[in-house]
MDAnalysis code that builds the backbone (N, CA, C; Angstrom):
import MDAnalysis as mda
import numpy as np

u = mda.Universe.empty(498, n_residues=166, atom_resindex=np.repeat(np.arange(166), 3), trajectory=True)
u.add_TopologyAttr("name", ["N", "CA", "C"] * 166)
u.add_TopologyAttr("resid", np.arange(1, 167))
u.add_TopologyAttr("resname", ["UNK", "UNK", "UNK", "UNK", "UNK", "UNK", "UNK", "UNK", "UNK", "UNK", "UNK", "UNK", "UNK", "UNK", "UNK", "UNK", "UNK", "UNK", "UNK", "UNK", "UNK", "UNK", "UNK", "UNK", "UNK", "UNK", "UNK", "UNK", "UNK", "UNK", "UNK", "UNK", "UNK", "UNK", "UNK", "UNK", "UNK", "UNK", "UNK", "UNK", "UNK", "UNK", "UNK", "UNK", "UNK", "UNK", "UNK", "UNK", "UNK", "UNK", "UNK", "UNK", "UNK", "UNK", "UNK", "UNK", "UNK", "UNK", "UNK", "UNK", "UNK", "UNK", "UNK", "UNK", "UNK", "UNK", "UNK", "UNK", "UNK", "UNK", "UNK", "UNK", "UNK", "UNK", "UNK", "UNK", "UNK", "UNK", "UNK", "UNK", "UNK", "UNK", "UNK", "UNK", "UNK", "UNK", "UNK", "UNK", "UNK", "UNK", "UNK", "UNK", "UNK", "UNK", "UNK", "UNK", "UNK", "UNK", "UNK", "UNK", "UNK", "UNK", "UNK", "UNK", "UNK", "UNK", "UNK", "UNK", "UNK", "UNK", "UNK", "UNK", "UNK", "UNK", "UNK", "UNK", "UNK", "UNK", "UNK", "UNK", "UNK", "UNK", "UNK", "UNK", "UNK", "UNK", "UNK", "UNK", "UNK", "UNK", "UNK", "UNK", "UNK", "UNK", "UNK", "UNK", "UNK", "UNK", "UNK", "UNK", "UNK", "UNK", "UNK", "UNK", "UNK", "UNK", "UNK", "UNK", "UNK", "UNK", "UNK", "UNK", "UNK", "UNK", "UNK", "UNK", "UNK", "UNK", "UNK", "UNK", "UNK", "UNK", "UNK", "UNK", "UNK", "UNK"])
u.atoms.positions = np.array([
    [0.839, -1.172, 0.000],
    [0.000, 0.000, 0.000],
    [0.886, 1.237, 0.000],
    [0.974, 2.273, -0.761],
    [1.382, 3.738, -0.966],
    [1.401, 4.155, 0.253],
    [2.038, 4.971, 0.594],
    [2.097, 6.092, 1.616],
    [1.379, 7.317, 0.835],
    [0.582, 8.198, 1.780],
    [-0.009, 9.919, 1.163],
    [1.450, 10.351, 1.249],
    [1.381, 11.112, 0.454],
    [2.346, 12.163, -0.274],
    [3.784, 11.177, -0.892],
    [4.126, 9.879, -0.849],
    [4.680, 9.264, -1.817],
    [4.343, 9.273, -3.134],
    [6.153, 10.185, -4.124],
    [6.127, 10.309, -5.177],
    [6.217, 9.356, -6.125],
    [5.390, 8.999, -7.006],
    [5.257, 7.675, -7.858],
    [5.964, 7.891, -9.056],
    [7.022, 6.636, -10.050],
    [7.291, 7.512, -10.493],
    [6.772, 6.109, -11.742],
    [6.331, 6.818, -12.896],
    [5.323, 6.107, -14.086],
    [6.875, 5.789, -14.731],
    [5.896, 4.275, -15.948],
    [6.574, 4.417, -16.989],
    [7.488, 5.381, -18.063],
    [6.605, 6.239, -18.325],
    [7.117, 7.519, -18.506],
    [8.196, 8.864, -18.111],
    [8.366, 7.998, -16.812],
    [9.441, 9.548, -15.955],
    [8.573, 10.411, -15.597],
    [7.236, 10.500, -15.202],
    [6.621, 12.001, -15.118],
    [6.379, 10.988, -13.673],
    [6.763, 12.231, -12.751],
    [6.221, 12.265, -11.264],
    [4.628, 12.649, -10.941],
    [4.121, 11.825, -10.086],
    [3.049, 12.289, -9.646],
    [2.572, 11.769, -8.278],
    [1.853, 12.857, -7.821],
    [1.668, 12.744, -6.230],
    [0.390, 12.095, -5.660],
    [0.504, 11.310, -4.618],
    [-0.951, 10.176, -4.524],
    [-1.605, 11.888, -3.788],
    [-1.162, 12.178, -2.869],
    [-1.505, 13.317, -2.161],
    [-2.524, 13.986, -3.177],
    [-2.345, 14.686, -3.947],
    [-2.584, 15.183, -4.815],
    [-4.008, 14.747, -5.495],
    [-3.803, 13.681, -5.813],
    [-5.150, 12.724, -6.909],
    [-6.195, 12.305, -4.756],
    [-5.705, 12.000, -4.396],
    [-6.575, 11.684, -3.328],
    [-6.894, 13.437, -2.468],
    [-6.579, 14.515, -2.529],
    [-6.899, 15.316, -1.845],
    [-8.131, 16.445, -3.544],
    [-8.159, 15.996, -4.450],
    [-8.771, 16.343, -5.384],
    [-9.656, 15.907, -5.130],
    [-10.171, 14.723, -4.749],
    [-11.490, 13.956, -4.695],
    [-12.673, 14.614, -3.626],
    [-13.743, 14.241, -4.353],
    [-14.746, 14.945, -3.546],
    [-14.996, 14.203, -2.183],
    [-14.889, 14.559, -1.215],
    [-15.098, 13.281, -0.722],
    [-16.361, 14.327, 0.902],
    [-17.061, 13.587, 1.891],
    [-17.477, 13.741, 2.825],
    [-16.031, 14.219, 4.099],
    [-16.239, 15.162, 4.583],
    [-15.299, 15.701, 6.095],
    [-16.246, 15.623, 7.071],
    [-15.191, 14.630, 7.862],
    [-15.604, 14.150, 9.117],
    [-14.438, 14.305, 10.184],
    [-14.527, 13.952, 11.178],
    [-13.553, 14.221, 11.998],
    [-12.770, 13.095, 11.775],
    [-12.488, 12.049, 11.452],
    [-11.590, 11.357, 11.418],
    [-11.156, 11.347, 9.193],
    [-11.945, 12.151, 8.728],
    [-11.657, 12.065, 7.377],
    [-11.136, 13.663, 6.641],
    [-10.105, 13.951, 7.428],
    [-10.086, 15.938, 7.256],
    [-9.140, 16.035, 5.864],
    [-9.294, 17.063, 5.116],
    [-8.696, 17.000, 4.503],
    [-7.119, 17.621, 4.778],
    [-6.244, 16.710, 3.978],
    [-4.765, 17.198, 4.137],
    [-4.191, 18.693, 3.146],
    [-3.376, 19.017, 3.547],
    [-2.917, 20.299, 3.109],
    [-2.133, 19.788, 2.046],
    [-1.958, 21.025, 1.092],
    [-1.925, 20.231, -0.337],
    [-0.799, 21.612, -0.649],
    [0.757, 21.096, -1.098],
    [1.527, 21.839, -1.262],
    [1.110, 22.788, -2.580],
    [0.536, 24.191, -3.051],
    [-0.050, 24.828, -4.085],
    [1.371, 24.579, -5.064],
    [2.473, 24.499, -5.194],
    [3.131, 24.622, -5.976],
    [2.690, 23.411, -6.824],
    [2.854, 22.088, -6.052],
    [2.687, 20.830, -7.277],
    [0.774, 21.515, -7.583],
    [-0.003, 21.549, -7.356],
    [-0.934, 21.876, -7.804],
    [-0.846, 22.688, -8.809],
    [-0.518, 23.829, -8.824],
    [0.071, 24.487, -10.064],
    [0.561, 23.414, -10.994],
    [1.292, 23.333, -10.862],
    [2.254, 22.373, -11.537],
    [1.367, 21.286, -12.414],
    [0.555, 20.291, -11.606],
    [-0.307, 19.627, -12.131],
    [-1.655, 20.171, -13.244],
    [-1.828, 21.218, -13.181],
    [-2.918, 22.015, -13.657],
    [-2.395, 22.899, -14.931],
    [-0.990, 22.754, -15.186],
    [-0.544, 23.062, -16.104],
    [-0.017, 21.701, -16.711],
    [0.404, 20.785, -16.377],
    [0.262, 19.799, -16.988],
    [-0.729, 19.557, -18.086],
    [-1.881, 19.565, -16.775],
    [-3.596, 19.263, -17.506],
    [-3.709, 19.643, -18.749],
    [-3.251, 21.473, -18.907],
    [-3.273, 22.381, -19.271],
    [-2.447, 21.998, -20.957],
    [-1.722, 21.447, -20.700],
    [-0.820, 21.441, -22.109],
    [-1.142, 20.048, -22.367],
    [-1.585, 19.182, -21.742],
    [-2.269, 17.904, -22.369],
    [-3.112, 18.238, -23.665],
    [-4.357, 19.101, -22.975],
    [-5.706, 19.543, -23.396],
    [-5.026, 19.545, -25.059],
    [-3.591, 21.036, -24.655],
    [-3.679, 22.132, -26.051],
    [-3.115, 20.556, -26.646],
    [-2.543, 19.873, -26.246],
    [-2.284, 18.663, -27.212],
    [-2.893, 17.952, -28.081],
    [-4.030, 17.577, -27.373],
    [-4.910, 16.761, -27.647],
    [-5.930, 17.826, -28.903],
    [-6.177, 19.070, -28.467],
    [-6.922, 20.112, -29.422],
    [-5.859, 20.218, -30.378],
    [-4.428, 19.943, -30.420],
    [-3.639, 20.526, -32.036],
    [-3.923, 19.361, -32.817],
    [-3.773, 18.098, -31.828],
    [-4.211, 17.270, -32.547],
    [-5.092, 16.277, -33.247],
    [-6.008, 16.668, -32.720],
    [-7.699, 16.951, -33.161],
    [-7.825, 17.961, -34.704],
    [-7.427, 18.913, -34.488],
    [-7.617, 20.397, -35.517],
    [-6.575, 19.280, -36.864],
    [-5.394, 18.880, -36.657],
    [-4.517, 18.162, -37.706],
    [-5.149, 17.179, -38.381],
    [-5.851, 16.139, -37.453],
    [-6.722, 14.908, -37.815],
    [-7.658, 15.476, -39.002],
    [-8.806, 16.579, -38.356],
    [-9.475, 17.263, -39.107],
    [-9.267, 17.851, -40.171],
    [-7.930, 18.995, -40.345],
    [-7.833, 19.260, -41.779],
    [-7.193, 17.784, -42.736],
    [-6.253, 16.948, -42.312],
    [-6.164, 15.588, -43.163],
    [-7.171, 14.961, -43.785],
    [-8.039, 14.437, -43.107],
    [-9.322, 13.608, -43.104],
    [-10.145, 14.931, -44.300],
    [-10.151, 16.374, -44.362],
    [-10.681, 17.230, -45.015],
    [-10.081, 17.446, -46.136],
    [-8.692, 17.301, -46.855],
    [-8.086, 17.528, -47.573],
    [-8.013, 16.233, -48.139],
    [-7.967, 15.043, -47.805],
    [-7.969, 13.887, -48.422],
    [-9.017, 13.546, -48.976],
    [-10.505, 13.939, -47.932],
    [-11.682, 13.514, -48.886],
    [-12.499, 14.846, -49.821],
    [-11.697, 15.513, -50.133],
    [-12.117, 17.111, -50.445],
    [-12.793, 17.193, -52.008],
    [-12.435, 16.147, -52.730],
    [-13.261, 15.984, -53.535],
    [-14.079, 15.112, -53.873],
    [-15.168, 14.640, -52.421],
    [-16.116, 13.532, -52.558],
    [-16.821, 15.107, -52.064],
    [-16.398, 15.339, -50.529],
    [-17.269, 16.409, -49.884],
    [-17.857, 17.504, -51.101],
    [-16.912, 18.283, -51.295],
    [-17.300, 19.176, -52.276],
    [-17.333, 19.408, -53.578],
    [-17.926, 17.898, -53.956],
    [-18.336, 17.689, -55.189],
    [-19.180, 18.718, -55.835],
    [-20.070, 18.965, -55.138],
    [-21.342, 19.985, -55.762],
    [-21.195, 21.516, -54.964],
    [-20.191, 21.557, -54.139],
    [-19.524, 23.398, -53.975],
    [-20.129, 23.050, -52.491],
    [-20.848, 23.861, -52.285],
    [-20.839, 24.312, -50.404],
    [-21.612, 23.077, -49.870],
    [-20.932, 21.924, -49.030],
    [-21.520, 20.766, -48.708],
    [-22.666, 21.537, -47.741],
    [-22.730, 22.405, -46.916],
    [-23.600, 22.787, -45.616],
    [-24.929, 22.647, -46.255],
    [-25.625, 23.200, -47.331],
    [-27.463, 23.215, -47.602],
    [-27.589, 21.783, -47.776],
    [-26.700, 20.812, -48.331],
    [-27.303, 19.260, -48.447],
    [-27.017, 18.559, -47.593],
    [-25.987, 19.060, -46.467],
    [-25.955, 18.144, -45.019],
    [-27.082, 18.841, -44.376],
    [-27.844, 20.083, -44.337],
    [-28.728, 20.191, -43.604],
    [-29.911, 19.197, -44.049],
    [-30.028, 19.633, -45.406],
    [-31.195, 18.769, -45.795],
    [-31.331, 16.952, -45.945],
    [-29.995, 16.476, -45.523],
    [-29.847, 15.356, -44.996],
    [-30.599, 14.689, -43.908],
    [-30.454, 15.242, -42.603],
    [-30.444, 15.472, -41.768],
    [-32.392, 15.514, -41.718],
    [-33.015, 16.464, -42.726],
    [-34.448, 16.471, -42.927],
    [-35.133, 15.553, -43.473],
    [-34.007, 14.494, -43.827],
    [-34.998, 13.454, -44.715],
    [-35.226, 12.101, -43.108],
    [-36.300, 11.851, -43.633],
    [-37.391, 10.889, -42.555],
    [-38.106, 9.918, -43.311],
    [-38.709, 9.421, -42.511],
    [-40.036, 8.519, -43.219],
    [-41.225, 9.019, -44.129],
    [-41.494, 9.968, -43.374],
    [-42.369, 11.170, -43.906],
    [-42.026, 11.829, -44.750],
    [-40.863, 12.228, -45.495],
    [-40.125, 13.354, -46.215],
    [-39.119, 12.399, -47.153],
    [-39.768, 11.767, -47.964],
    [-38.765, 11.297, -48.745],
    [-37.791, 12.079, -49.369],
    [-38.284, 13.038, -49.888],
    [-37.047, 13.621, -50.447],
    [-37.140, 15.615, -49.948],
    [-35.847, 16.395, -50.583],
    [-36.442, 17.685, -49.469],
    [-35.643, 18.372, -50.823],
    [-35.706, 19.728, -50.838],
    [-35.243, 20.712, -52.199],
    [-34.510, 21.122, -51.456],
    [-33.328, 21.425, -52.188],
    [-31.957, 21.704, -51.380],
    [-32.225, 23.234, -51.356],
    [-32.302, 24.509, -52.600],
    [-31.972, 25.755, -52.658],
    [-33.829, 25.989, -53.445],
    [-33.983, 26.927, -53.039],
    [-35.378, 27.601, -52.758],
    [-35.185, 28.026, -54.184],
    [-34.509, 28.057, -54.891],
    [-34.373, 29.016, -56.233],
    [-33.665, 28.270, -57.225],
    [-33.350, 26.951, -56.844],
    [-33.030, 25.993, -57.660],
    [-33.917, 24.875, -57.799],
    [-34.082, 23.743, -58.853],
    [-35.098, 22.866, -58.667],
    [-33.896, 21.366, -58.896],
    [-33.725, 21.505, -57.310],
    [-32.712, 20.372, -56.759],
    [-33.254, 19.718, -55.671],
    [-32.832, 18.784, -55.694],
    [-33.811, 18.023, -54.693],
    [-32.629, 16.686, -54.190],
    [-33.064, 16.528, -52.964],
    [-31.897, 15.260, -52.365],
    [-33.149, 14.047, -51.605],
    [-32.497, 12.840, -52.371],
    [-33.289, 11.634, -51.393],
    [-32.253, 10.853, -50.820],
    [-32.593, 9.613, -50.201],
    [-31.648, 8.917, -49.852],
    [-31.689, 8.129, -51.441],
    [-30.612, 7.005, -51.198],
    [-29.959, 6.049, -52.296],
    [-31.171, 5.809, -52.889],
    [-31.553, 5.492, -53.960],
    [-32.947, 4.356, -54.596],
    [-34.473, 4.466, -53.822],
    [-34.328, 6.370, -53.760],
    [-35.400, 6.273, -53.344],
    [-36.384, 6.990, -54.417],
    [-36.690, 7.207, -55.345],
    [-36.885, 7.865, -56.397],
    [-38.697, 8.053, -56.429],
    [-39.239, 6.804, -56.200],
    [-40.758, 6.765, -56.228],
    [-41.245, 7.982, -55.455],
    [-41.173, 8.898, -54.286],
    [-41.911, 9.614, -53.977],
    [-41.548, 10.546, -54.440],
    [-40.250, 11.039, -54.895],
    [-39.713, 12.740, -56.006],
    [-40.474, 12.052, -57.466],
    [-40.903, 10.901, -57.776],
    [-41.267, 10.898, -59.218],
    [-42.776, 11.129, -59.558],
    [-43.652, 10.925, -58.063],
    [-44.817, 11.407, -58.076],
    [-44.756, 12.881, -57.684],
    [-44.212, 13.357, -57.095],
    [-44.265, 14.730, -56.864],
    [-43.835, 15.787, -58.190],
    [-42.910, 14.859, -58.889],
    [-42.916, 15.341, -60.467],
    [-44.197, 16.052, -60.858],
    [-44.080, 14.331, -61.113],
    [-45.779, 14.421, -62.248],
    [-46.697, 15.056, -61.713],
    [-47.397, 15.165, -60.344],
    [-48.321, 15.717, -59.950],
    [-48.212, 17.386, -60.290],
    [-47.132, 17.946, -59.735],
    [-46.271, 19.234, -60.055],
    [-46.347, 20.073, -61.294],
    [-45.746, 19.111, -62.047],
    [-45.309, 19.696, -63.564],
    [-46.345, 19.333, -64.533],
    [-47.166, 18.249, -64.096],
    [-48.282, 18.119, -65.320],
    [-47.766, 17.346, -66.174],
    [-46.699, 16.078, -65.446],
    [-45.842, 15.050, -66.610],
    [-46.496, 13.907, -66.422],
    [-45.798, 12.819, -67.230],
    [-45.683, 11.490, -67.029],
    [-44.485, 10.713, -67.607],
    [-43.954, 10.093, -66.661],
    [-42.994, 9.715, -66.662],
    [-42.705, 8.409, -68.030],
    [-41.217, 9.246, -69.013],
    [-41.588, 7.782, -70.248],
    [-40.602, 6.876, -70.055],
    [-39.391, 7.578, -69.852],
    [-38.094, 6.402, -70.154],
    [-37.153, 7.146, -69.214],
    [-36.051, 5.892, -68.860],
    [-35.311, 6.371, -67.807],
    [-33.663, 5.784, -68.794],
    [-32.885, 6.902, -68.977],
    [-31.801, 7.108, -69.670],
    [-30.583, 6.653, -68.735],
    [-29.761, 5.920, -68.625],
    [-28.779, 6.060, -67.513],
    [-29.026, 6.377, -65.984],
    [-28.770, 7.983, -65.878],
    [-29.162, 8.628, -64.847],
    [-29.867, 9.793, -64.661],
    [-30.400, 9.658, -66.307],
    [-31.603, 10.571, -66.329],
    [-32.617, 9.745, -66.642],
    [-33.820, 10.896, -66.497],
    [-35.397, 10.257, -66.449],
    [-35.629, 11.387, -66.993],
    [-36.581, 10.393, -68.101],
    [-37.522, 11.605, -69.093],
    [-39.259, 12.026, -68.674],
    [-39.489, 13.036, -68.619],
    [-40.727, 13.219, -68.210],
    [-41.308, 14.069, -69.304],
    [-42.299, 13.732, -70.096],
    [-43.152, 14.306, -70.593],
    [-44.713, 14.730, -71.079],
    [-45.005, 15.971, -71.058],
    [-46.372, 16.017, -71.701],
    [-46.707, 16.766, -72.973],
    [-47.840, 17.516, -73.171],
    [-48.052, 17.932, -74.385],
    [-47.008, 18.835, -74.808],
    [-46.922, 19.766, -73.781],
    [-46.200, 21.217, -73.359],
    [-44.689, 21.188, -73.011],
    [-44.483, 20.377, -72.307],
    [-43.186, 20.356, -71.505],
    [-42.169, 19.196, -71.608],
    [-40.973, 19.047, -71.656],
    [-40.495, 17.988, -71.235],
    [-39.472, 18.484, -70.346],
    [-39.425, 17.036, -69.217],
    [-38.734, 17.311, -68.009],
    [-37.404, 16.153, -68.167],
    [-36.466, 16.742, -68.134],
    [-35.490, 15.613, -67.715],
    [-34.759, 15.716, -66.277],
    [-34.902, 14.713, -65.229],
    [-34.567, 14.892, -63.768],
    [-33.151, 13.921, -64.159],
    [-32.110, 14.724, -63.697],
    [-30.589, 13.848, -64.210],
    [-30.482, 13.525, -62.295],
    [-29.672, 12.517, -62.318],
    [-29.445, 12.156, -60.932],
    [-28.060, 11.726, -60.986],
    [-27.682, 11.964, -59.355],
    [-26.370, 11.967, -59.420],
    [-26.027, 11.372, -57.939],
    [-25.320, 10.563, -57.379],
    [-25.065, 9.987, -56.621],
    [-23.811, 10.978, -55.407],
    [-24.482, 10.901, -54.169],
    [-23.649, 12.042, -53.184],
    [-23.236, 11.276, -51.852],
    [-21.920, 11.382, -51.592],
    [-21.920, 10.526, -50.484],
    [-22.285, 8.986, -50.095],
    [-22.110, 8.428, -51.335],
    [-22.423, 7.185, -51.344],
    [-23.792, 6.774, -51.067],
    [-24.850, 7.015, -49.861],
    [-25.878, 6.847, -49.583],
    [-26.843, 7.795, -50.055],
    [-27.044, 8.414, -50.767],
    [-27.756, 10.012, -50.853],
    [-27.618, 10.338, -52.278],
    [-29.089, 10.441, -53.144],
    [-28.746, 11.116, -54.234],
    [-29.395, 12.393, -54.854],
    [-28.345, 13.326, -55.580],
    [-29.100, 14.827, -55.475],
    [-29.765, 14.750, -57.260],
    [-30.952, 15.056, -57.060],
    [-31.774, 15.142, -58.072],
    [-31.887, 16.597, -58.789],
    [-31.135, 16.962, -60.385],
    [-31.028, 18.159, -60.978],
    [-32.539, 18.172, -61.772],
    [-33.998, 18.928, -61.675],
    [-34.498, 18.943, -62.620],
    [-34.556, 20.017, -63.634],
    [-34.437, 19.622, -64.853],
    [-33.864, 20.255, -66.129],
    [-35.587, 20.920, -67.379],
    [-35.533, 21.931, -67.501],
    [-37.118, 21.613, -68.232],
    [-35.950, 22.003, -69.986],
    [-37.418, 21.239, -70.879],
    [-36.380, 21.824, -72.514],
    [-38.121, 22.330, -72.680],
])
């Protein structure tokens, strides 16, 4: 069993004080449980430790992050500012098969192979009916209009739907 205030010394070479880790603890004061006096210097000391762990652990967090960002930088920002289609990610449900990415564009995101509820919302919409499906486009037409919805695969699970009128 340790003695209080015996200096331990780690694998590492870094000293540390039982005193210290046992007078930190929250504990109940009683008369036979008082707390011991705690030299402020190693406290300092320890709290700057803490202290440059943290910034460690945050430089190397921030490094992980731009790598992992620069390596996958052209899956992410395939289609320019990933943020409006991770929000609208995020909006798709059971209820909401698919959601329009930009209010002023006629773009639209579902998950993978989910196409049946954006293909009625087509037709109902535009006044189409759906004839032939090209690759990764789909032709929609009526008397007036033809629609071609080109699709394009995002993030592996997720695909963003361009509709095109001629």
């Amino acid at each position: 069993m340790r003695k209080t205030g015996e200096f331990i010394k780690t694998y590492r070479g870094v000293y540390r004080c039982h005193t210290i880790y046992t007078s930190m603890k929250i504990h109940r004061i009683t008369e036979s449980n008082k707390p011991s006096k705690v030299n402020p210097r190693i406290l300092v000391r320890v709290v700057i430790t803490m202290k440059k762990r943290l910034l460690i652990i945050f430089i190397f967090m921030v490094c992980f992050l731009a790598f992992i960002g620069i390596l996958f930088s052209p899956s992410i920002f395939q289609r320019g500012n990933p943020v409006p289609y991770i929000i609208k990610m995020f909006k798709l449900n059971n209820r909401n098969h698919y959601q329009k990415v930009f209010a002023d564009k006629d773009i639209y995101i579902t998950k993978r192979r989910d196409f049946s509820e954006l293909q009625k919302y087509i037709e109902n919409t535009y006044d189409v009916k759906f004839d032939e499906q090209m690759g990764g486009g789909y032709l929609f037409v009526s008397d007036k209009v033809h629609i071609i919805v080109i699709s394009t695969i995002y993030w592996r699970y997720y695909t963003v739907w361009e509709v095109t009128y001629l």
